[in-house]
C-alpha positions as CSV (number, residue, x, y, z in Angstrom):
1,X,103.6,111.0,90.6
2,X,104.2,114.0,92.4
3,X,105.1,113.5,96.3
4,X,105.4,115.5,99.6
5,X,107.0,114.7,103.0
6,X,105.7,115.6,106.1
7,X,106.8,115.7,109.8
8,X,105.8,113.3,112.6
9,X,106.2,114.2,115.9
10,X,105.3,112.8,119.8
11,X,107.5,115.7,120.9
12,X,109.3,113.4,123.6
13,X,110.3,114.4,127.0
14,X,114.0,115.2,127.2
15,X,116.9,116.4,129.8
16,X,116.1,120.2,129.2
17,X,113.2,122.3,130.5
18,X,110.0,122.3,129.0
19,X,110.0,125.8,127.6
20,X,113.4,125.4,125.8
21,X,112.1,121.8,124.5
22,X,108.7,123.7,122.8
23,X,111.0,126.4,121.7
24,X,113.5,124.3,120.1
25,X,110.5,122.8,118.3
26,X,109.0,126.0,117.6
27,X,112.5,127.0,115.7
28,X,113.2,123.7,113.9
29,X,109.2,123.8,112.5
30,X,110.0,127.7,111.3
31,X,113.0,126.4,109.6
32,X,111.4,123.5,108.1
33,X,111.3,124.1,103.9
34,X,109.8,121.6,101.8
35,X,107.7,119.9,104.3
36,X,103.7,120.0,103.6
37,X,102.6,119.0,107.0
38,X,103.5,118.8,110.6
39,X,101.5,115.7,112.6
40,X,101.4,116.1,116.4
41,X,100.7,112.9,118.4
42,X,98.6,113.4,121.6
43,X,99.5,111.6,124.4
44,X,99.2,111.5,128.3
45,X,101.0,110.5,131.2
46,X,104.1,109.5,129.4
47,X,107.7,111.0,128.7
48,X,106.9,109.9,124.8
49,X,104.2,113.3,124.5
50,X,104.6,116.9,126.1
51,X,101.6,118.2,124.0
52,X,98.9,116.3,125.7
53,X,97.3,119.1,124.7
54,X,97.7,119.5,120.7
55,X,95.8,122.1,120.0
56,X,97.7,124.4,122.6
57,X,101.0,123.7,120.8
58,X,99.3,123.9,117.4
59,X,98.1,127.4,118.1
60,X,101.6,128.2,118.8
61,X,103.0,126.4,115.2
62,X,100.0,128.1,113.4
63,X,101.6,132.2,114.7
64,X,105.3,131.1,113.7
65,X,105.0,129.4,110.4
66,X,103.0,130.7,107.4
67,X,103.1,127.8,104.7
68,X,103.2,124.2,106.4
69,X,100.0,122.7,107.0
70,X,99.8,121.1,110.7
71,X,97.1,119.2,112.5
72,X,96.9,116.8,115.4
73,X,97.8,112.5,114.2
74,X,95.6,112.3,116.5
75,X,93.0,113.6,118.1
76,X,92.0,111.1,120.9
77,X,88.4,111.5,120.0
78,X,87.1,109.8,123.5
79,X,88.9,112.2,125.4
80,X,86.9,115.3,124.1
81,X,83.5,116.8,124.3
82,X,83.1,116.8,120.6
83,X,81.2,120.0,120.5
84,X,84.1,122.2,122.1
85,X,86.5,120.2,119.8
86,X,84.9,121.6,116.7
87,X,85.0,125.2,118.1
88,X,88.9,124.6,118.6
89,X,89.3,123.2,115.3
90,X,87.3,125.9,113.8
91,X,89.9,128.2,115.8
92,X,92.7,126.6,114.6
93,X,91.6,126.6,110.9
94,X,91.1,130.5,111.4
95,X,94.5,131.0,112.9
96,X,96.3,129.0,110.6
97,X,94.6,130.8,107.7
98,X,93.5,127.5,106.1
99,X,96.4,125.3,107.0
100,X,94.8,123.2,109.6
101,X,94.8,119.2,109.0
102,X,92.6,116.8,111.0
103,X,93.8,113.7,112.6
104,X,91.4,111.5,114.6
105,X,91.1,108.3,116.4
106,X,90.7,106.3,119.6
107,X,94.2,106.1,120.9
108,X,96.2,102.8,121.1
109,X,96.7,103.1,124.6
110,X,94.3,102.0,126.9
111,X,96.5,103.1,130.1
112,X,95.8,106.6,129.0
113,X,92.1,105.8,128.5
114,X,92.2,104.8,131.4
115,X,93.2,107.8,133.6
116,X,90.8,110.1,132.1
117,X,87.8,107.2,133.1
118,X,87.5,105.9,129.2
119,X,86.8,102.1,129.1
120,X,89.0,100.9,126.0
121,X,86.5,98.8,125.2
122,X,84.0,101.2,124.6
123,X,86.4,103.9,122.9
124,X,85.7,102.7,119.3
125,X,82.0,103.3,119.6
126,X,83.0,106.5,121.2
127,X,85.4,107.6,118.8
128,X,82.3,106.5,115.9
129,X,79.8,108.7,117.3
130,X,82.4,111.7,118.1
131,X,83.4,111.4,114.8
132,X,79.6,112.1,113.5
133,X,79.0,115.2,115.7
134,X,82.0,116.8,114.9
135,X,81.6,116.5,111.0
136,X,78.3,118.3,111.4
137,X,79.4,120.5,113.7
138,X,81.9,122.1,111.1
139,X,79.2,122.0,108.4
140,X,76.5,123.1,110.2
141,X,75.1,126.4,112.0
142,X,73.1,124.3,115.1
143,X,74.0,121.2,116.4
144,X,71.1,118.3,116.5
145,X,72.7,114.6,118.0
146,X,71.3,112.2,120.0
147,X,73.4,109.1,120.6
148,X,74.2,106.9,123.1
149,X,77.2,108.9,124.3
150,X,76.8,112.3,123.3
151,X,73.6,114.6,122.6
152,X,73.0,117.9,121.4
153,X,70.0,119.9,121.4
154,X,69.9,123.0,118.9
155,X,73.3,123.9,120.3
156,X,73.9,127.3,118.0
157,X,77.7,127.4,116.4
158,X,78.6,130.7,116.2
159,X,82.3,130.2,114.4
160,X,83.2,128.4,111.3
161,X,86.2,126.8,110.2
162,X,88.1,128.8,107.0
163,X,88.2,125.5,104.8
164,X,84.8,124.4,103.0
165,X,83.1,122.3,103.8
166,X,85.5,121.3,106.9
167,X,89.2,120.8,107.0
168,X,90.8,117.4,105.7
169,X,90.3,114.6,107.9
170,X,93.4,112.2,108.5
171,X,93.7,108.5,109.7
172,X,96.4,106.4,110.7
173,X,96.1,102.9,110.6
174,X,97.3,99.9,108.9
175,X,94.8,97.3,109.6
176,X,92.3,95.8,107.1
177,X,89.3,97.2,109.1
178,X,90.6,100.8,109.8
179,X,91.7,101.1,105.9
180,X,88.2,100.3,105.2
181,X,86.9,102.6,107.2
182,X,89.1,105.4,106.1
183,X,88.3,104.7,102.6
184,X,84.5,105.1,103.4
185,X,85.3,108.7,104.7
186,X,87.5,109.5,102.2
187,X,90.4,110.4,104.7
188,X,94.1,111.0,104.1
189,X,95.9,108.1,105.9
190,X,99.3,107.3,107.4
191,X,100.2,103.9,108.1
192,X,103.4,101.8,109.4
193,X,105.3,98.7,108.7
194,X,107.6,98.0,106.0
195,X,107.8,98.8,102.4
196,X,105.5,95.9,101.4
197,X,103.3,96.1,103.9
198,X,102.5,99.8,103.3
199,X,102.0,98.7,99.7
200,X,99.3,96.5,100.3
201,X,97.8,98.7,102.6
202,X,97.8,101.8,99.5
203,X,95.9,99.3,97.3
204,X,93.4,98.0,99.9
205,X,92.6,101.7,100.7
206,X,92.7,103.4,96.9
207,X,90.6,100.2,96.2
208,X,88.0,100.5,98.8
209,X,87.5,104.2,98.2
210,X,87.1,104.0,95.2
211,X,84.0,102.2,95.9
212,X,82.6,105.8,97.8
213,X,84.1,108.0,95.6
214,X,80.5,109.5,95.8
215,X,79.0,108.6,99.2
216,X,77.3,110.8,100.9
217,X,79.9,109.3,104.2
218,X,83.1,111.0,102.2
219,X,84.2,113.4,104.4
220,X,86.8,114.9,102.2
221,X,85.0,115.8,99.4
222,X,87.3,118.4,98.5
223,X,90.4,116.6,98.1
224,X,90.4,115.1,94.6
225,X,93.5,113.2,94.7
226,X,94.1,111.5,98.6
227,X,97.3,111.6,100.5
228,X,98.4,108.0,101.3
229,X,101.7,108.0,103.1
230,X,103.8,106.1,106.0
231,X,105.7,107.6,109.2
232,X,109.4,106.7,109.6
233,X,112.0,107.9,112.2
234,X,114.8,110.1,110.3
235,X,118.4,111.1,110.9
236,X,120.4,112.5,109.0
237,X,124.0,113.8,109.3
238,X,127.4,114.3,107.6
239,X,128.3,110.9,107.1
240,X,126.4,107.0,107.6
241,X,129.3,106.3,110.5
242,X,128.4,109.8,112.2
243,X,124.4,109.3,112.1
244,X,124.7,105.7,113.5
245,X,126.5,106.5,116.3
246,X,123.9,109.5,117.1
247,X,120.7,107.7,116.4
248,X,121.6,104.4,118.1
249,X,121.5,105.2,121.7
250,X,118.7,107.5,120.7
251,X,116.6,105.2,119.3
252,X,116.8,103.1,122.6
253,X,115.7,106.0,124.5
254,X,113.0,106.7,122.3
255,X,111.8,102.7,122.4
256,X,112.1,103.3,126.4
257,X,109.6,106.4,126.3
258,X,107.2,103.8,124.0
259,X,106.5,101.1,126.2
260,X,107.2,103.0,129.7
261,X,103.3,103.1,130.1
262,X,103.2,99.1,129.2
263,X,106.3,98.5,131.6
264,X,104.7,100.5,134.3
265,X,101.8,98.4,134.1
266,X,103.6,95.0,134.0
267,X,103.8,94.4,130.7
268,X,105.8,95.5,126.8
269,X,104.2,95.2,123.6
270,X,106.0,93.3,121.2
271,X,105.0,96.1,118.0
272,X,108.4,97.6,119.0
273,X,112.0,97.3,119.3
274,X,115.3,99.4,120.6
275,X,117.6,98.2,117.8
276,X,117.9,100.8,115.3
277,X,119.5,97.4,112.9
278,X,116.0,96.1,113.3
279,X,114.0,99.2,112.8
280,X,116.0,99.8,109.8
281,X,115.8,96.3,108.5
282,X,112.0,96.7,108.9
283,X,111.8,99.8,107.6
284,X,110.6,101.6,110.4
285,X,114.0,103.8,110.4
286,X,115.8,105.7,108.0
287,X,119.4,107.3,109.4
288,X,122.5,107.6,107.5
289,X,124.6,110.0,104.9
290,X,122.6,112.1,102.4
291,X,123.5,109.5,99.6
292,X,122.5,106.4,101.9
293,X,119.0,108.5,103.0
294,X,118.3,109.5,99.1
295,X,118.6,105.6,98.4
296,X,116.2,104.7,101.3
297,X,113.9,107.7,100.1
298,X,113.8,106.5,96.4
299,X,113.0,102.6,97.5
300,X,110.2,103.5,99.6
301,X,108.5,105.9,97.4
302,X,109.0,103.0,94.2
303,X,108.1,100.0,96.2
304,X,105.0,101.4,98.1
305,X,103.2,103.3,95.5
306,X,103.0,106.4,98.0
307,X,102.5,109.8,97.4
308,X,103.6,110.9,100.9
309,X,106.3,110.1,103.2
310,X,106.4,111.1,106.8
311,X,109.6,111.8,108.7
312,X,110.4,112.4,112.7
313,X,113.3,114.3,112.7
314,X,113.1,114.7,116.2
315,X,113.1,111.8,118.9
316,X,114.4,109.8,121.8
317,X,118.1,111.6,123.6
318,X,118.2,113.8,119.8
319,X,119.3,117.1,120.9
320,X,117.6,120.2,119.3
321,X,121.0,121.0,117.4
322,X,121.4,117.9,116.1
323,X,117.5,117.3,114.9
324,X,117.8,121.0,113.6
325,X,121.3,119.9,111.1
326,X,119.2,116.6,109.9
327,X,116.5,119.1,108.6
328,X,118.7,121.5,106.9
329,X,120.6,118.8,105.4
330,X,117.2,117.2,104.4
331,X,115.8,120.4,103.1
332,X,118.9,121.6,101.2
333,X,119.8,118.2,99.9
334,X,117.5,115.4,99.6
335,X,113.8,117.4,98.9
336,X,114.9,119.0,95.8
337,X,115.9,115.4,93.9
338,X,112.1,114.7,94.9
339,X,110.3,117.7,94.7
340,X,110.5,120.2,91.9
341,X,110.4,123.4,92.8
């Protein structure tokens, strides 16, 4: 089975200034050999996202790199008029010569929601109907909608996107409802959890689409064999004593910039924790020596079935130096016993 690895990335708030934080970014995604695709979550009114505007920092990705694919995990579809997001995404396909990837859902967070007016509640039937108008919207010269939320009247497109008939759309979810309905579209999806969890999640979807390998609802018709992968946090360094005592106070800060929305608002979800023992133990963190990494590598991609895997390299109190050494060490010495070059 041939396999790829990607980059996750929430592109936290840190102790530096902004512009040194998106350059530092900027320079370890130019640097970044091997990797397929760069995901960029979108986020507001949090430490845990400085690109609450993806596409702005996606533009910037697209002019320094020339071969890794990049696209937004995800778009908060009720956040956006859908017809200006397709002309960005038709932008972002042109600039990127082809490269561009599309992420989309609702957001998790109804806080966020929240501040821009968005009842959570009515998000998923937002995110549904968004969805629709933006998938004809790429194929189509005029947009025609009329829906509860958003309409449309003979709106004339005048800019496509470079990849026919639209870009690949993306999904992140590991729930038995949002793998069905990325199986019905055909999407690439990334989920969470550990090992066995993503497992059954990569049968329930290749199962389910399966079913509409030929719907008319696929919206990935071009893709003949889907990307089905999982997002873990990643550090690597010199030796496993050296990358533990780097990631572990890291990995608290990062758990801080998680829930601060949730704490803020009187409350912490329980889907997290700040102890990197846990994390790793539930598979949710891979840190350690190249030998201990390679291990962790080789178990998930035997035990899950996946054809992708999806690393943040860069996270909580990381500095830019020491997320930039975990990706050269990654890149020099852990993707060529997986990829063959």
């Amino acid at each position: 089975m041939e396999v790829r690895f990607g980059i996750f990335d929430h592109l936290e708030r840190r102790d530096v200034p902004l512009d040194q934080l998106y350059e530092e970014r900027l320079q370890l995604l130019a640097a970044a050999a091997g990797i397929y695709c760069y995901h960029l979550a979108e986020h507001h009114s949090t430490p845990l996202g400085c690109a609450p505007s993806p596409g702005v920092f996606l533009s910037a990705v697209a002019a320094r790199t020339r071969h890794i694919h990049l696209g937004p995990l995800v778009y908060l579809l009720p956040l956006y008029n859908p017809m200006r997001l397709v002309e960005e995404i038709c932008m972002l396909d042109q600039l990127s010569h082809g490269r561009f990837e599309i992420g989309v859902g609702r957001g998790i967070s109804p806080y966020e929601l929240a501040y821009f007016g968005v009842n959570f509640l009515e998000a998923r039937a937002m995110f549904e109907e968004s969805l629709q108008v933006i998938v004809a919207g790429l194929r189509e010269r005029r947009l025609n909608h009329q829906g509860a939320h958003y309409r449309f009247n003979n709106a004339p497109l005048e800019i496509r996107p470079m990849q026919e008939p639209n870009p690949p759309f993306w999904y992140g979810t590991s729930t038995p409802d949002g793998l069905k309905f990325a199986a019905r579209h055909g999407m690439n999806i990334v989920a969470g959890g550990p090992n066995g969890v993503v497992a059954a999640a990569a049968q329930v979807y290749r199962a389910e689409r399966e079913k509409f390998r030929d719907s008319a609802d696929n919206l990935n018709p071009q893709v003949r064999v889907p990307i089905v992968g999982a997002v873990r946090h990643f550090f690597l360094a010199d030796t496993d004593k050296e990358a533990e005592e780097i990631a572990r106070p890291a990995y608290r800060v990062y758990y801080d910039n998680i829930v601060k929305l949730w704490r803020d608002h009187g409350s912490v979800p329980t889907l997290f924790t700040d102890d990197l023992d846990r994390a790793r133990n539930g598979d949710a963190a891979i840190v350690g020596s190249v030998s201990t990494v390679r291990e962790k590598i080789a178990c998930y991609f035997e035990q899950t079935g996946c054809n992708y895997l999806v690393l943040s390299f860069a996270w909580g109190s990381l500095t830019g130096e020491q997320s930039r050494h975990s990706m050269d060490l990654f890149a020099s010495q852990v993707i060529p016993e997986f990829i063959r070059r």
